[in-house]
BALUMMAR-261892 format. One record per residue (C-alpha): residue number from 1; residue in three letters; x, y, z. Coordinates in steps of 0.001 Angstrom, whole numbers, plus 500000, padded with zeros to 6 digits. Last residue first. Layout:
REM residues N
nr|rest|px|py|pz
NUM|ALA|X|Y|Z
...
//
This chain:
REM residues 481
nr|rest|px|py|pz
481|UNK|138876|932696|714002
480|UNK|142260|931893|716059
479|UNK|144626|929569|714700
478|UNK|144844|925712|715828
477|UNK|143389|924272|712629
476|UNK|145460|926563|709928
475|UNK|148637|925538|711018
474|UNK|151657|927611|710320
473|UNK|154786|926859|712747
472|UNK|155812|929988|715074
471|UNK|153105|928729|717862
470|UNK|152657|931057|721263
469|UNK|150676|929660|723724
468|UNK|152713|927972|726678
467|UNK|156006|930252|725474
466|UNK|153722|933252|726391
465|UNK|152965|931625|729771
464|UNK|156264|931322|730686
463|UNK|157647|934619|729548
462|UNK|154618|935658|731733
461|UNK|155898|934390|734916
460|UNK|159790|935362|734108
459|UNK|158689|939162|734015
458|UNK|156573|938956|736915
457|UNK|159228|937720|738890
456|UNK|161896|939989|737118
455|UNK|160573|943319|738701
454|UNK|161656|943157|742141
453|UNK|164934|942325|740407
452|UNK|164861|945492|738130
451|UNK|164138|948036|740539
450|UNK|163036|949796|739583
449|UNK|160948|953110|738313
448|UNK|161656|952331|734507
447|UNK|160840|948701|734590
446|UNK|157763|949518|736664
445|UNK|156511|952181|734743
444|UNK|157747|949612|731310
443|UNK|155459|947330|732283
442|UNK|152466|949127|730622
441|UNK|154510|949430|727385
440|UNK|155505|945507|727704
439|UNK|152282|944980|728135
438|UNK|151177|946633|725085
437|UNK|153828|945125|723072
436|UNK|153095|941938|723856
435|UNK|149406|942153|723058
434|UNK|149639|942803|719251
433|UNK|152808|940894|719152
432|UNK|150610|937686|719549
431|UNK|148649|938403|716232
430|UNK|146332|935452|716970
429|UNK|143204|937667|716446
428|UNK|144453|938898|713016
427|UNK|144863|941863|711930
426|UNK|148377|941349|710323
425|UNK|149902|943688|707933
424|UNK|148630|947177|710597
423|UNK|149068|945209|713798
422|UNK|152314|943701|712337
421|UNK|153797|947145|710793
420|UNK|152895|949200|714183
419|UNK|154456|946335|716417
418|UNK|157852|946524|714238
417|UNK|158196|950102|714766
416|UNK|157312|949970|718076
415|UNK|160253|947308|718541
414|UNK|162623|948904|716450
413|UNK|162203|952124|718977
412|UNK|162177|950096|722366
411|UNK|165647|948015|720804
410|UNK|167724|951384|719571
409|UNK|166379|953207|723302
408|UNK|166982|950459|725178
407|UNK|170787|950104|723396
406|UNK|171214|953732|723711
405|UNK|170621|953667|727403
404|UNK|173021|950846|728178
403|UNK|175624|952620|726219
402|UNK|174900|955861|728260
401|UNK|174779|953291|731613
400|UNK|177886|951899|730621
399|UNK|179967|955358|730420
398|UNK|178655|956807|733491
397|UNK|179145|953778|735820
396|UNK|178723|949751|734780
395|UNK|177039|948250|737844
394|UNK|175527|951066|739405
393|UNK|175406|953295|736766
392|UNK|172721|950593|735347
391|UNK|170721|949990|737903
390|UNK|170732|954007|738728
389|UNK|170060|954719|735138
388|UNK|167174|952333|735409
387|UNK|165238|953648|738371
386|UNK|165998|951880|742045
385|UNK|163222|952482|744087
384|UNK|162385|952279|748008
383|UNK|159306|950994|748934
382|UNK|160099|948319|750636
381|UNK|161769|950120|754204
380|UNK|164056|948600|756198
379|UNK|166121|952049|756620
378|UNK|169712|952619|757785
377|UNK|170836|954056|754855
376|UNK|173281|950873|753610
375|UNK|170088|949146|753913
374|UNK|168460|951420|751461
373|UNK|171108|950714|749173
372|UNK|171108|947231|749272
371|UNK|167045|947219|749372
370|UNK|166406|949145|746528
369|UNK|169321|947403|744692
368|UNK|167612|943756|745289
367|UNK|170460|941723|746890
366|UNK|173081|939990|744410
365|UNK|173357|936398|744832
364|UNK|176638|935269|746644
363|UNK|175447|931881|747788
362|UNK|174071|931021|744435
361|UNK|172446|927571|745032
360|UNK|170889|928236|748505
359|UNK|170308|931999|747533
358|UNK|167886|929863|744964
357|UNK|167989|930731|740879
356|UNK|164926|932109|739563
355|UNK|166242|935938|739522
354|UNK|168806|934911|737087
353|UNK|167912|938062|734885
352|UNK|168549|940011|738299
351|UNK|170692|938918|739636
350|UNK|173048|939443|736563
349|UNK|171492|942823|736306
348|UNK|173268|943469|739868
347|UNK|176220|941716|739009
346|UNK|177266|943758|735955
345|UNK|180193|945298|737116
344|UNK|179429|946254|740816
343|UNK|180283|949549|740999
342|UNK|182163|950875|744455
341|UNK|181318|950121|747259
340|UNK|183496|952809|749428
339|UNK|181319|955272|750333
338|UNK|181372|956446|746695
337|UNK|179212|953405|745489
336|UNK|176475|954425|748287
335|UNK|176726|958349|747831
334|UNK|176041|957817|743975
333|UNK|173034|955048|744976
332|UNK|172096|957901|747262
331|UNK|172024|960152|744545
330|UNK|169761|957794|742514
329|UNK|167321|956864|745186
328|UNK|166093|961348|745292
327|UNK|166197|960934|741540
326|UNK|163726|957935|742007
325|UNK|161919|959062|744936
324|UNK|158765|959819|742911
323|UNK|156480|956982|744712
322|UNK|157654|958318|747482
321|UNK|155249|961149|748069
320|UNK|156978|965437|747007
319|UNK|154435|965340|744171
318|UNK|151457|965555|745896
317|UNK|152599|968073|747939
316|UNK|153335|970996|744742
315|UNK|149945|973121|745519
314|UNK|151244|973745|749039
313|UNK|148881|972925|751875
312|UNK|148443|969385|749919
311|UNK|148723|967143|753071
310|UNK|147999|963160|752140
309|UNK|145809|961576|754714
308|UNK|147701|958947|756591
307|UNK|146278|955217|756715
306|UNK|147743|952976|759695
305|UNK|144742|952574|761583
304|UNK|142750|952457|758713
303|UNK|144512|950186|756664
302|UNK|147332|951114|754434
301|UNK|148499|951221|750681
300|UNK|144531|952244|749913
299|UNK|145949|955506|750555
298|UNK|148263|955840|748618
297|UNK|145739|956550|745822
296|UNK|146252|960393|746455
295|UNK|149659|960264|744772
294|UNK|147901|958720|741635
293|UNK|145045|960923|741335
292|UNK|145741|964954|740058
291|UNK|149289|965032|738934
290|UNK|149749|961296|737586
289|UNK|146200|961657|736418
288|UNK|146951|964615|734329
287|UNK|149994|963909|732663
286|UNK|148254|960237|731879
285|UNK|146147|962435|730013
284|UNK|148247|963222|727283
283|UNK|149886|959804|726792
282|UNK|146346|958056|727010
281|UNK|145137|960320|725238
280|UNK|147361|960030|722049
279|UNK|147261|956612|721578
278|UNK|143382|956786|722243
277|UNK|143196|958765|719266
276|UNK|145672|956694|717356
275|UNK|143530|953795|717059
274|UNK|144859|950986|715678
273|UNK|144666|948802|718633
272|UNK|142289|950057|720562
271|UNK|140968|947259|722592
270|UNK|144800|945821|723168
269|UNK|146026|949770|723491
268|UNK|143316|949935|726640
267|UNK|143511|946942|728037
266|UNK|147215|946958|728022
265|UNK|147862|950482|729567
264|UNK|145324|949506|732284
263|UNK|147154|946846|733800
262|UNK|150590|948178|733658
261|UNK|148947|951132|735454
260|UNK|147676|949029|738110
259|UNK|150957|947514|738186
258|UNK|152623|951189|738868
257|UNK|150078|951661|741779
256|UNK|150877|948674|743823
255|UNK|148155|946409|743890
254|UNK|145370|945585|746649
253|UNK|143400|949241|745692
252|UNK|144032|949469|742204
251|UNK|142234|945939|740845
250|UNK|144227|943274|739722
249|UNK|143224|940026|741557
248|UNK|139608|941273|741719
247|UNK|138606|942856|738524
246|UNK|140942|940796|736799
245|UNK|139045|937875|738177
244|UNK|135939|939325|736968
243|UNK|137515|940186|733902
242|UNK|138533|936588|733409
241|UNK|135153|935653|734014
240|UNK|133680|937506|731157
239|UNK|136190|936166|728932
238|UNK|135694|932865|729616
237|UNK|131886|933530|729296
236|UNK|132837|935368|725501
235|UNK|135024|932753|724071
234|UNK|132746|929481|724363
233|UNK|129692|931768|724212
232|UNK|130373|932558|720333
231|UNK|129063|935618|718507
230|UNK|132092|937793|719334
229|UNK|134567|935241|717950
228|UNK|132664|935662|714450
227|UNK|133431|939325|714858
226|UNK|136991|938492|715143
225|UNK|139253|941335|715826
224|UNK|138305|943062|719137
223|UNK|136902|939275|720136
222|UNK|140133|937941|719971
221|UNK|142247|940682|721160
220|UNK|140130|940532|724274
219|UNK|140688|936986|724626
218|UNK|144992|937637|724862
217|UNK|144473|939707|726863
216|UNK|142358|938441|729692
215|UNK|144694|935184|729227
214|UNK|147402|937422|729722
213|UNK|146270|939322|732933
212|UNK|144648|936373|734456
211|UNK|148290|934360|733574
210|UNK|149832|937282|735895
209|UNK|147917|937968|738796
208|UNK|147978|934954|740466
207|UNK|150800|933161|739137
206|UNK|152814|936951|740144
205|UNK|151002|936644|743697
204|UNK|152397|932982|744965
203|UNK|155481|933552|743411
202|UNK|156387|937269|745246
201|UNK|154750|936093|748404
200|UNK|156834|932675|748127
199|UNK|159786|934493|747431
198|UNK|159606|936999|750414
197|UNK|159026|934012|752825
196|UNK|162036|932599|751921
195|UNK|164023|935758|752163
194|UNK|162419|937044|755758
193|UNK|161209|940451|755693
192|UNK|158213|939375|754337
191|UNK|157606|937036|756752
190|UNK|157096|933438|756449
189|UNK|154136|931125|756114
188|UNK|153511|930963|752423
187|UNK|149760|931952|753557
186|UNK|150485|934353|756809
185|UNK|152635|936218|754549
184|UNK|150472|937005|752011
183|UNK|147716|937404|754261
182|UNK|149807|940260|755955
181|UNK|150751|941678|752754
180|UNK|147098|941679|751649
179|UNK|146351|943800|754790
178|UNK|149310|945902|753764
177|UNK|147706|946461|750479
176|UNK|144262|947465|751694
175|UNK|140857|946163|751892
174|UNK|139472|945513|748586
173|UNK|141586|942339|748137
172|UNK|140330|941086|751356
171|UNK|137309|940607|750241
170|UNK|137886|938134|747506
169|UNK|138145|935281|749894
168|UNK|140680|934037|752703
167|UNK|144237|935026|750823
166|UNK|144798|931492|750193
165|UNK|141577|931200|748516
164|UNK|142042|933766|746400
163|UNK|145569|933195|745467
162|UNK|144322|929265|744502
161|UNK|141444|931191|741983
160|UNK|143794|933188|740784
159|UNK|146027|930245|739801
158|UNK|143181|927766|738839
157|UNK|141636|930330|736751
156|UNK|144254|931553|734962
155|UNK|145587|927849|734328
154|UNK|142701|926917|732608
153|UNK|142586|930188|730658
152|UNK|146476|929577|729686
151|UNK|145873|926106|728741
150|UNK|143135|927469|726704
149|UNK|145112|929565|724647
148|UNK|147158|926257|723660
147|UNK|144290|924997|722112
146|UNK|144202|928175|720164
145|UNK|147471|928054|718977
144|UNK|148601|932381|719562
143|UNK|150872|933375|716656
142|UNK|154418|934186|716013
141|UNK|155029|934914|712838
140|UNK|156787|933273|709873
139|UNK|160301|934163|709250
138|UNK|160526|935364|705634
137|UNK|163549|934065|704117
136|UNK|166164|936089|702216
135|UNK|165185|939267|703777
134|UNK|167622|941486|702356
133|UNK|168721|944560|704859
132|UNK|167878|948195|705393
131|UNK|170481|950563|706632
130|UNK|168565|951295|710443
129|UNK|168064|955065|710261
128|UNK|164994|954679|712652
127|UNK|166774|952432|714983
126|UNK|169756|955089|715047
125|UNK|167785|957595|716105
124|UNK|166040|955783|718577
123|UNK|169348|954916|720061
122|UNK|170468|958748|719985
121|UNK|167072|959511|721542
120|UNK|168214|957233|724463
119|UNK|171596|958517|724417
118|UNK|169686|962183|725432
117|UNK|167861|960758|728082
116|UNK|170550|958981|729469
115|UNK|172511|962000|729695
114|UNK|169656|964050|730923
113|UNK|169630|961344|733907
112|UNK|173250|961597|734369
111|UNK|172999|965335|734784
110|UNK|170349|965080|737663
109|UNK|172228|961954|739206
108|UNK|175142|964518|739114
107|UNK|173433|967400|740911
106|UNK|171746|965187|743660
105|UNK|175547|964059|744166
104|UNK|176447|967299|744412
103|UNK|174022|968610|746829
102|UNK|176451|966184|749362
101|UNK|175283|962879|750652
100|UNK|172019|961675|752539
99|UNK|169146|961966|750620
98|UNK|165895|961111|752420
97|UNK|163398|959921|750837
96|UNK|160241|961821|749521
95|UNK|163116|964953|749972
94|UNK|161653|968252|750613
93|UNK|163136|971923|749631
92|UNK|159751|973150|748154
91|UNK|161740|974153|745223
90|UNK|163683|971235|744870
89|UNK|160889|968304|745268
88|UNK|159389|970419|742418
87|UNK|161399|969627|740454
86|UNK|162279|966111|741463
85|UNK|158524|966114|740336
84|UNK|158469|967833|737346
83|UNK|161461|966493|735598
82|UNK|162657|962674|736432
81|UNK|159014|961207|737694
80|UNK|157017|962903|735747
79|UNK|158842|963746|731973
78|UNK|160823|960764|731843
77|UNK|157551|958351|733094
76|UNK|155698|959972|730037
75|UNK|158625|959692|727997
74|UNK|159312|955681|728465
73|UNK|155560|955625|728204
72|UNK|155657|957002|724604
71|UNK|159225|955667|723856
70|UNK|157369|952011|724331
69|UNK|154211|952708|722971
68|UNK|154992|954525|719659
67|UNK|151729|954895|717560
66|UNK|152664|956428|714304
65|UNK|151954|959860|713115
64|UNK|153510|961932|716213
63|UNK|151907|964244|717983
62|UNK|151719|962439|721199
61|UNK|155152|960926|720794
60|UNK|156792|964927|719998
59|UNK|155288|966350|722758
58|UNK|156740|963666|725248
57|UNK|159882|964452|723201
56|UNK|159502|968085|724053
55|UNK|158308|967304|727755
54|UNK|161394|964855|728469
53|UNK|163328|968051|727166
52|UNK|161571|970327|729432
51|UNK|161417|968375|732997
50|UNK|165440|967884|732398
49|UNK|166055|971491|731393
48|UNK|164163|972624|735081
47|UNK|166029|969674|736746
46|UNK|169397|971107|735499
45|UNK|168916|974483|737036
44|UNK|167723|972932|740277
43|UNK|170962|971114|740387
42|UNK|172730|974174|739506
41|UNK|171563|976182|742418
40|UNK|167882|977745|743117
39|UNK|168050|976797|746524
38|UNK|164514|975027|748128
37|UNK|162305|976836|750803
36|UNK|159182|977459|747938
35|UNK|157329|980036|746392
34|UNK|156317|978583|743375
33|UNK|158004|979928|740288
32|UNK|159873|976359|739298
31|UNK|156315|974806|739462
30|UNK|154596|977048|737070
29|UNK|157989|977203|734560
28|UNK|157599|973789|734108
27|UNK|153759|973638|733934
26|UNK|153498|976750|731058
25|UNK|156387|975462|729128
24|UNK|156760|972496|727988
23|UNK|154254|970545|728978
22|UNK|151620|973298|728653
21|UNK|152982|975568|725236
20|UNK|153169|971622|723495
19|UNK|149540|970728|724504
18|UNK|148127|974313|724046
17|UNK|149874|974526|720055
16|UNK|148885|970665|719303
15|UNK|145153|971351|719833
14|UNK|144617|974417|717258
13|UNK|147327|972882|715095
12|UNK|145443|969424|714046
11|UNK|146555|966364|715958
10|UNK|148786|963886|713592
9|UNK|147242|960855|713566
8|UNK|144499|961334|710425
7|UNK|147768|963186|708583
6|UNK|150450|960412|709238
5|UNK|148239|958022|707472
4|UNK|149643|954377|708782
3|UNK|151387|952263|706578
2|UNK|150290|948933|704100
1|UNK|153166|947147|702529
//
């Protein structure tokens, strides 16, 4: 069985010394010495060791000899959004969202998230240590039919095409997002804050984001692999077209940030898919960008009446925006169960992997945890999160979200394992793990930040078009050439 050259991944020492002395150390210790009007207590203590473990094991993904997607981005989101910036959110003494119990409860979600951390390395341990077993029968693997393929392109078009329209032309989608809200709404004809109308926003946009996506994808890997592919118009006009559609259905100014980012995580491992280099920089430099660019895209999230400059008198403001609320979301899910709520045992996950069933059917469907919590604050706002250890401390408290933990972290690490053997065994332009796992890693921002029923539409939408093109049986007429 072929395997990956540790030594042509592995960075040489020159460039792994400044990347592991700078996560770990020099921009940790750089935001907990700003002058700030936060308390330097025990929470603040335990954010300081969170930012620099989920900056070792960031460390150790980009340096590593095999390409690990999953844990990479589980790492990168570990080490931004549950270190540095609830960090920094502590020294300046701000809240993105208000928290509204006790320091304690800050200081517990802090500990809770190291836990998970740490069970999530104890899963990936585990994965890697995995006794190995006798194949008796060789499953054979899952591959794209090509007729199938163009199902998927067909319906790409026709279900970006029908979002378009609805939405009143392509122009609107480089407007703002809460101008395509308001289209949204005005085209399924309810409100978003009412739950019909909600639903039809949420279908009508995954269909037309999600098959372009896929279909984009899936085309890409064709002509990265197939040079034969790359010499026929029938697969490179589709393929132009999807990436106009792309261009307009999925750009960064109409979508929320963290699908952007699901977005360009797949392009880029799907047209480098053996290449460690851009492995490594996109984990590297996706540091950067968080810091430098994301927070100041919010401002495509409003028009221009509505649109509010982002402050950065202190060298930390960028990070104290709402887009890293999560530890912030996490006490107040703490504060929320110990007001009297309690956990919910599993119904909140329940909701969400039944997310297709109607509120008419299941009377008592579980509300979206963003929004149950945030309505027990007193606020109607959408943008709340709800990160995984909160999802899954809600329903099944400390001990079930450390199992939960080490089960994501056994299945992300079998899976990346598993993705480098195919794409290394199997180069072939069907190889439909070779885009899964991408997306997946892109997805796994918005997996991570929550919450998980906001996040099952899009989920369900591509299951469904993966099941439209995916073949296990061989056939040597429908595969890709």
């Amino acid at each position: 069985m072929a395997v990956e050259v540790p030594s042509r991944a592995v960075l040489s020492r020159p460039l792994s010394v400044p990347l592991i002395s700078g996560i770990v150390g020099v921009l940790p210790l750089a935001v907990a010495a700003q002058p700030g009007e936060g308390l330097r207590d025990t929470t603040f203590w335990l954010q300081l060791v969170v930012a620099c473990y989920a900056g070792v094991r960031l460390c150790a993904m980009v340096l590593s000899g095999r390409r690990r997607l999953i844990q990479g981005v589980f790492w990168l989101f570990g080490y931004l959004a549950m270190g540095i910036a609830p960090l920094a959110q502590s020294v300046l003494g701000r809240d993105p969202t208000p928290v509204l119990g006790p320091r304690e409860d800050t200081q517990l979600a802090t500990a809770l998230v190291l836990c998970g951390m740490a069970a999530f390395d104890v899963g990936a341990l585990l994965a890697r240590h995995r006794p190995a077993v006798a194949v008796r029968r060789r499953r054979p693997p899952a591959t794209v039919h090509r007729g199938r393929l163009w199902l998927l392109v067909a319906l790409a078009y026709a279900a970006s095409g029908l979002l378009i329209v609805q939405l009143g032309g392509p122009a609107v989608f480089f407007t703002s997002r809460q101008e395509i809200s308001a289209s949204l709404s005005e085209a399924t004809g309810g409100s978003a804050a009412e739950g019909g109308g909600e639903a039809g926003n949420a279908l009508l946009r995954g269909f037309g984001t999600v098959p372009a996506l896929l279909a984009l994808l899936f085309l890409t890997r064709w002509l990265v692999t197939s040079r034969a592919a790359r010499g026929r118009p029938s697969v490179l006009l589709p393929w132009a077209g999807l990436l106009v559609v792309n261009a307009i259905v999925n750009n960064p100014v109409s979508n929320p940030r963290y699908w952007f980012l699901t977005v360009l995580f797949a392009l880029l491992f799907t047209l480098f898919p053996r290449s460690p280099v851009m492995y490594r920089a996109s984990l590297a430099l996706g540091v950067v960008i968080a810091l430098l660019v994301f927070p100041f895209t919010d401002r495509f999230r409003y028009d221009e009446d509505g649109r509010r400059p982002l402050e950065t008198n202190a060298p930390l403001e960028p990070l104290v925006v709402k887009d890293y609320d999560q530890v912030n979301m996490f006490a107040n899910t703490i504060t929320y169960a110990a007001d009297g709520n309690g956990h919910t045992y599993g119904q909140q996950v329940a909701g969400a992997a039944l997310f297709f069933v109607p509120r008419g059917v299941w009377e008592g469907k579980p509300e979206d945890t963003g929004f149950l919590v945030g309505g027990w604050m007193g606020t109607t706002s959408a943008n709340l999160s709800s990160p995984l250890w909160a999802e899954l401390w809600l329903d099944f408290g400390p001990l079930g979200m450390t199992v939960g933990m080490l089960g994501i972290g056994y299945a992300a690490a079998r899976t990346d394992r598993r993705y480098v053997r195919r794409t290394v065994d199997d180069p072939s332009p069907g190889n439909v793990l070779a885009v899964v796992v991408p997306l997946l890693a892109g997805y796994g921002f918005i997996l991570l930040r929550g919450s998980l029923l906001q996040a099952s539409g899009r989920i369900g939408i591509a299951v469904l078009c993966l099941l439209l093109v995916t073949t296990l049986r061989e056939n040597r007429h429908a595969r890709l050439r």
